[in-house]
N, C-alpha and C positions, 0 to 999 in steps of 0.2 A: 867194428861197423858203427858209424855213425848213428845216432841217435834219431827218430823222424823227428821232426818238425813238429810242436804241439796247438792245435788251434786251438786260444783262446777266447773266450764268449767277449762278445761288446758288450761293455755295461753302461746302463740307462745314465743320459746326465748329470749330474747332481740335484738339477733343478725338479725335477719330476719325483715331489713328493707325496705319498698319501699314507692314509691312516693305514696299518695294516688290517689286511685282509681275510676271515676265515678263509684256508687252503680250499675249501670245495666251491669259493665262488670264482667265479672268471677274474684272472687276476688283470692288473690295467698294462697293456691297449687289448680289448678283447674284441673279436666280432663272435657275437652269439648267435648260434638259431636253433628257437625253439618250436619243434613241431609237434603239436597236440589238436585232437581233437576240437571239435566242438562243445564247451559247458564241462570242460576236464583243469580250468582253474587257470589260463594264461593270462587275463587280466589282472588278476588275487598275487603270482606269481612277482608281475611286471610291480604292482603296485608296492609289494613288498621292499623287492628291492632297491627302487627308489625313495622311499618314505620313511623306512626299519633303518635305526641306528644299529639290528644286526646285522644287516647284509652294507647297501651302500651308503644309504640314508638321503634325506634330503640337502644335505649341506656337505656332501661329498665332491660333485662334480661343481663346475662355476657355473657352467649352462648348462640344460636339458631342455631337447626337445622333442616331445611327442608326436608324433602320425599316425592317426590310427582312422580308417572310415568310420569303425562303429563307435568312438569314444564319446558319443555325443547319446547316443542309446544305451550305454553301457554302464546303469549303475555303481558298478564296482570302481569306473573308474574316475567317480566326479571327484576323488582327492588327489587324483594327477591332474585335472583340470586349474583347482583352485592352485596347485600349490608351481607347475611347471608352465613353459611355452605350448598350446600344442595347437595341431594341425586338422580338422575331418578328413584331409584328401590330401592325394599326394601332388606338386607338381614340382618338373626337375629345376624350378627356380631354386626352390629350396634348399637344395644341393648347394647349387651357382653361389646362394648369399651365405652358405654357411664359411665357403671355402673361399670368399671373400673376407668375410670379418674373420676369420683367423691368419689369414696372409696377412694381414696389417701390423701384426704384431711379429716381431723378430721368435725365433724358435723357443729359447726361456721363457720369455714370458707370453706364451697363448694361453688361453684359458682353458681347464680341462672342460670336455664337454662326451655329453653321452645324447647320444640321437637313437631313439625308440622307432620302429616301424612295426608297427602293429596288424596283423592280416591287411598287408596291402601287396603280397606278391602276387596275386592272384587277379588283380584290378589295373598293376602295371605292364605297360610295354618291355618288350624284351631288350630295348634300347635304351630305357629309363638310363638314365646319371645314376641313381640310388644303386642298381646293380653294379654298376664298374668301382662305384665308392669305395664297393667291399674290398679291394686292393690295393685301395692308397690313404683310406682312413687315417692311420698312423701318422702321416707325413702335416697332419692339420691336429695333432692329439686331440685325437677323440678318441677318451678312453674307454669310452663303452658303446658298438657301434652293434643293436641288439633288433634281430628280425624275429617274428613272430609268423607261424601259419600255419594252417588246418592242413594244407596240402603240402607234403613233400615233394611232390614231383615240379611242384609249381615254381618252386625256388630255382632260378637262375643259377647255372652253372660256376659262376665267376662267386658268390655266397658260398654255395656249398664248400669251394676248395680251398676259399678263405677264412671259413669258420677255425676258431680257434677251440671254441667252446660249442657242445651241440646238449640241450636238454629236451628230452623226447617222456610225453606225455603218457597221464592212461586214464583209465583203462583207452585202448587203442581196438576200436573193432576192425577195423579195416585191417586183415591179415596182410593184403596184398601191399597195403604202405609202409606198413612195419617191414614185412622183407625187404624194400625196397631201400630202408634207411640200415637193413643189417648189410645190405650188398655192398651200399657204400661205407661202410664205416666199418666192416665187419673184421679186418684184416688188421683193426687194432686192438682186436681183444680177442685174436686164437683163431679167427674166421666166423661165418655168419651165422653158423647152429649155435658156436659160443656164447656169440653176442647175444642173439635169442635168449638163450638158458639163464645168462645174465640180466637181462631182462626182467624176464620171469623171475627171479629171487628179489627181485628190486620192488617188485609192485604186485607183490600178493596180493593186494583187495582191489 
């Protein structure tokens, strides 16, 4: 009997280089979403990883650009202000010009880039450009294409199923939103009581 057929993986161009990555961060092209509370550290997180030569650092990506409503009230984040592009408010021009200035450039050479969205799904239309992005991100490298929000439920369907990477916040009082994120994601770690349990050992305090 003939042997099947083995499918092998596509691998990345030559051109798409970066510094290696600690295994536990989103590795590049990632779309993130992290869903945490309010005052449970998502600015401190965000900042990190753009700034810490341990996570991405500042001199990781060629462009970053930040959106966030509240970056302007938000303490924690005036060293993404000084050191990145950023936005108070979303509009889907934004979009329009980023995916313009990367079509200009032949596929080798576009500049990596990482587009932050900060608690803005909750403020945008269901129609927003930013939510369909989340499916073709890749095709303009952006390699780090990262949502933020208080609300799970609020997050756009075409997000959710394009998340590569999902980091979930705590302490989380809202029971009903945490099951909500075990329902959907629950069926990659044993089912949704798993996922819970797993949880729970994660975030003792």
């Amino acid at each position: 009997m003939a042997t099947a057929p083995k499918i092998l993986p596509v691998k990345d161009p030559p051109f798409l280089k970066f510094k290696p990555l600690h295994p536990h961060l989103p590795q590049i092209h990632a779309c993130v979403l992290h869903c945490s509370p309010v005052k449970t550290g998502k600015s401190t997180i965000i900042s990190n990883l753009l700034l810490s030569d341990e996570f991405y650092g500042q001199h990781f990506f060629d462009r970053v650009k930040v959106i966030s409503n509240t970056i302007g009230n938000d303490n924690t984040s005036r060293f993404l202000q000084e050191a990145f592009d950023c936005e108070d408010h979303y509009e889907d021009r934004f979009i329009d010009e980023l995916i313009a200035t990367q079509s200009k450039y032949d596929k080798e050479d576009q500049p990596s880039v990482a587009l932050i969205c900060d608690d803005l799904l909750g403020s945008i239309r269901r129609e927003a450009k930013l939510n369909h992005f989340a499916s073709r991100f890749r095709h303009y490298n952006i390699g780090l294409l990262y949502f933020s929000s208080q609300n799970f439920r609020k997050v756009n369907n075409v997000i959710r199923q394009n998340a590569t990477n999902v980091i979930i916040g705590s302490p989380f009082p809202n029971r009903k939103e945490l099951e909500k994120i075990a329902e959907e994601y629950g069926d990659l770690f044993g089912g949704q009581d798993q996922f819970l349990r797993i949880y729970a050992i994660a975030t003792p305090n």
